[in-house]
C-alpha positions as CSV (number, residue, x, y, z in Angstrom):
1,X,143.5,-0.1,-63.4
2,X,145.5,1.3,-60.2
3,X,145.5,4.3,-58.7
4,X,149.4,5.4,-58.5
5,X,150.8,8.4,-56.7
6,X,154.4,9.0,-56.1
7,X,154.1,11.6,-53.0
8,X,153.0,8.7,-51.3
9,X,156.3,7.4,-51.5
10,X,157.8,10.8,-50.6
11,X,155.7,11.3,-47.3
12,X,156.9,7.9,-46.4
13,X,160.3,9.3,-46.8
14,X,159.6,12.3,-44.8
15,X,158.5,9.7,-41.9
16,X,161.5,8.4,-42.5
17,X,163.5,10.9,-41.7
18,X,162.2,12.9,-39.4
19,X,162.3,9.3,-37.3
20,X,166.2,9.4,-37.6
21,X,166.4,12.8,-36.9
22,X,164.5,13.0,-34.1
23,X,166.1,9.6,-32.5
24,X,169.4,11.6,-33.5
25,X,168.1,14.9,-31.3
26,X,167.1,12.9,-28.6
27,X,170.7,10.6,-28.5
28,X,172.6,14.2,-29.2
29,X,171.0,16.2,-26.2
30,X,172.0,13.3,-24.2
31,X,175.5,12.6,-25.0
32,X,178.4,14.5,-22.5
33,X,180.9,14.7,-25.1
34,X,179.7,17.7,-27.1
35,X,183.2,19.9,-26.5
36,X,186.1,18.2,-26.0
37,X,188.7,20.0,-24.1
38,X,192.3,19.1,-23.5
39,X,194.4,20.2,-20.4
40,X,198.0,20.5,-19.3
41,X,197.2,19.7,-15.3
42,X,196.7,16.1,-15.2
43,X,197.3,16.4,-11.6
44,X,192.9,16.0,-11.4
45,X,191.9,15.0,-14.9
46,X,194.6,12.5,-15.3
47,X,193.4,11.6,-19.0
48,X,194.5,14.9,-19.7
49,X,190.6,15.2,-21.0
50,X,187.9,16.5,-19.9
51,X,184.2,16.6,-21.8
52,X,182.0,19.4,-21.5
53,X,178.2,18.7,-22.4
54,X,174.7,20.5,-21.8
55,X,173.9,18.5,-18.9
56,X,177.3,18.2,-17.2
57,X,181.1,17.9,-17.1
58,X,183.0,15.1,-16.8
59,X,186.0,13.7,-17.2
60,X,188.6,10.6,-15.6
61,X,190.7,10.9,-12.5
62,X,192.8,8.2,-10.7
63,X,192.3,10.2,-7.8
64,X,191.5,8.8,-4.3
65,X,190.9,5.4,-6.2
66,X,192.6,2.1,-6.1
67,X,196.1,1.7,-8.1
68,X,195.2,0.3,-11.9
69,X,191.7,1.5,-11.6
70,X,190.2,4.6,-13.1
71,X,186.8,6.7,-12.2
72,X,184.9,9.0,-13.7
73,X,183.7,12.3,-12.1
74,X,180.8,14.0,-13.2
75,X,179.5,17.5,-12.1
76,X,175.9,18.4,-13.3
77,X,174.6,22.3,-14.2
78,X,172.3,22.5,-11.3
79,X,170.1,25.5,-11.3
80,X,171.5,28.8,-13.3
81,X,174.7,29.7,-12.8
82,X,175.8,32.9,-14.5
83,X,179.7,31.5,-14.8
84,X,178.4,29.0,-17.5
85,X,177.7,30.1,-21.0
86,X,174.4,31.1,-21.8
87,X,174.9,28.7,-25.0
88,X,174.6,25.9,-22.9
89,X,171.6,26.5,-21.0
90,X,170.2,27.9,-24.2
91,X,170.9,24.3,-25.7
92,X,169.0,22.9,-22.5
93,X,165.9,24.3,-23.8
94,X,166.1,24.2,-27.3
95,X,166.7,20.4,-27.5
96,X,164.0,19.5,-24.7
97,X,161.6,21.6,-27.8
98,X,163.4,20.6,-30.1
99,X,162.5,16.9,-28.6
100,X,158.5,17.9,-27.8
101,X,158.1,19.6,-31.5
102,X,160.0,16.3,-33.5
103,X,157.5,13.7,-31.6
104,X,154.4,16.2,-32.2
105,X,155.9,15.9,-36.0
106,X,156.0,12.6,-36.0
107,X,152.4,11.8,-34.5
108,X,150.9,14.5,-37.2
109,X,152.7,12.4,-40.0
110,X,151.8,9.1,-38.5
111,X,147.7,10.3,-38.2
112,X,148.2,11.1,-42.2
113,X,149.7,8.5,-43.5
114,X,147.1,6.2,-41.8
115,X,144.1,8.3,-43.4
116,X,146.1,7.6,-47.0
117,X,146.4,3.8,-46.4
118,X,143.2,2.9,-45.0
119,X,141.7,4.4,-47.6
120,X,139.8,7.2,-46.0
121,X,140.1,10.7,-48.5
122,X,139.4,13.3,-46.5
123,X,141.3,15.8,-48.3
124,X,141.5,18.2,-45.7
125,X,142.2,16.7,-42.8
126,X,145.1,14.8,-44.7
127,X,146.7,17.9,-46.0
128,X,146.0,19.8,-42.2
129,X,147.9,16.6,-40.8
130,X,151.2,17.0,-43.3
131,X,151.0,20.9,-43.2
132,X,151.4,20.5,-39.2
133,X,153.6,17.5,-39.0
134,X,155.8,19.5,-41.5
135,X,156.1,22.9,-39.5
136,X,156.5,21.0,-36.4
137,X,159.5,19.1,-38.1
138,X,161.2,22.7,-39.3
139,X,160.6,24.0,-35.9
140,X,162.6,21.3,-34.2
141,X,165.3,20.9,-36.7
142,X,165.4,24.8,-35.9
143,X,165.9,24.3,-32.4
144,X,168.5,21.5,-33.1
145,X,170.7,23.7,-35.4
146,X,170.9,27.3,-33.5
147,X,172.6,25.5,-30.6
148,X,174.6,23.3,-32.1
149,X,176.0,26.4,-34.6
150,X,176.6,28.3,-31.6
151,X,178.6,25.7,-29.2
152,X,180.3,24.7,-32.6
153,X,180.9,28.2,-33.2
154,X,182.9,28.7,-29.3
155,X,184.9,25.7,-30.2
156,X,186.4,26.6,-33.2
157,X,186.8,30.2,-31.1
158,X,188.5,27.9,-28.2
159,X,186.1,29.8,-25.9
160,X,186.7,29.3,-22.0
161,X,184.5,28.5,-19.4
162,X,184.7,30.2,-15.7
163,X,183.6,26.8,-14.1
164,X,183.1,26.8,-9.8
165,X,186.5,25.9,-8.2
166,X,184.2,22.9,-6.8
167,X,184.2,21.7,-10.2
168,X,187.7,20.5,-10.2
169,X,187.8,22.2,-14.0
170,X,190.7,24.8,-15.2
171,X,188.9,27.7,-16.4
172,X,190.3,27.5,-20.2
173,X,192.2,24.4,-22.2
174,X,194.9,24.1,-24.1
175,X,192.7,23.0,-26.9
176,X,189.6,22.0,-27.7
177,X,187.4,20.4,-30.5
178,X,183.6,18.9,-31.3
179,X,182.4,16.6,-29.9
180,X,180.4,13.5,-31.4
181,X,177.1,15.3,-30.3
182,X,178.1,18.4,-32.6
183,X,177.5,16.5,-35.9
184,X,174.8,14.1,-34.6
185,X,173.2,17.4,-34.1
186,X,174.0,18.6,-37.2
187,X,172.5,15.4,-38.8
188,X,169.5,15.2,-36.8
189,X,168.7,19.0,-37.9
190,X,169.6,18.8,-41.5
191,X,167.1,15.4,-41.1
192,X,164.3,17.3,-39.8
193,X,164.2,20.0,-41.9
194,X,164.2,17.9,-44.8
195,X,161.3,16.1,-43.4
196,X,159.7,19.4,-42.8
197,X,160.0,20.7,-46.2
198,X,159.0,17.3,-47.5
199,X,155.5,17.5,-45.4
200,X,155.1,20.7,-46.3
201,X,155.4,20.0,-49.8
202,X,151.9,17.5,-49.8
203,X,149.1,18.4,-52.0
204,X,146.1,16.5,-52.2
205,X,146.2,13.8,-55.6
206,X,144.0,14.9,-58.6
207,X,142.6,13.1,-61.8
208,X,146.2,14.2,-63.0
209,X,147.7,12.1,-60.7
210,X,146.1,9.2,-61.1
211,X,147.8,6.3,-63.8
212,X,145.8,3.8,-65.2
213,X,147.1,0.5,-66.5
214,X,144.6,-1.4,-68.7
215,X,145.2,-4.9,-69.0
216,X,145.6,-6.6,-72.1
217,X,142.4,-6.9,-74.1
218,X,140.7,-10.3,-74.1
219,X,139.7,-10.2,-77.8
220,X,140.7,-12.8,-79.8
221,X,141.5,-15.3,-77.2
């Protein structure tokens, strides 16, 4: 006989993806291009485009550089300055927790898992391990998806930024969309929060849950 149980294979599945969405959280915090705007004056930002992250803004000038070259000038968001959006500095913090909460997920998950398939059945511990991992995963994707609603949200708005004159950036664009760390972050929460509701979801296996598989009688060989 075998002992079979299929959430097993689901808490596998909640590794699984609260992996990806963490390594998603951590690649979308980093990435500069999370709104993209586009300017008029090319005078500075001779792309005519400039990308506005969390961290910084950046964008390419041909500016006091050789002819047939290009460089690009980033400013960081050093301190608190009260000219940029709180929804960036609120994104700051929400995807360095975000970050923290995901890899305390993880760890929980990973401890579990190795209780399950080394054969050691302490029921509670097991089910404290999953019940954790999974809050910790919901609390991350959380933090992933109220920041990236909200700079979503100012994009579709076309929202303008007061930036310092020693930024070199026009105060509003002509246009502007997402960037590719808008719906990595959207990913990497709708990941996490699956894997959240997945852990959450564990319950210890019972008689019930057990299959057996008899092999064929001998008799009459």
């Amino acid at each position: 006989m075998y002992i079979c149980n299929n959430q097993n294979h689901r808490m596998l599945a909640s590794f699984a993806l609260g992996t990806v969405g963490w390594i998603l959280c951590t690649v979308s915090m980093g990435l500069v291009e999370w709104r993209v705007w586009h300017v008029d004056n090319t005078t500075i930002i001779s792309s005519g485009i400039a990308w506005v992250g969390i961290w910084k803004v950046c964008f390419i000038s041909y500016i006091h550089v050789s002819p047939g070259y290009e460089e690009q000038f980033c400013h960081k968001f050093i301190g608190y300055d009260s000219s940029i959006p709180g929804e960036i500095y609120a994104a700051q913090g929400l995807l360095v927790i975000a970050m923290v909460m995901g890899l305390l997920g993880l760890i929980a998950t990973i401890c579990a898992l190795r209780n399950i398939y080394i054969g050691i059945s302490h029921k509670t511990a097991i089910t404290r391990f999953f019940l954790v991992g999974g809050f910790f995963y919901l609390f991350a994707g959380l933090c992933v998806l109220i920041p990236v609603s909200y700079n979503f949200y100012s994009v579709t708005q076309n929202q303008s930024i007061a930036f310092p004159p020693s930024y070199l950036m026009p105060s509003s664009p002509v246009a502007q969309e997402a960037g590719a760390a808008i719906p990595i972050g959207i990913i990497a929460a709708i990941l996490l929060l699956l894997s959240g509701i997945f852990s959450l979801s564990y319950r210890f296996p019972t008689e019930k849950d057990i299959c057996l598989k008899w092999m064929p009688s001998v008799a009459g060989r």
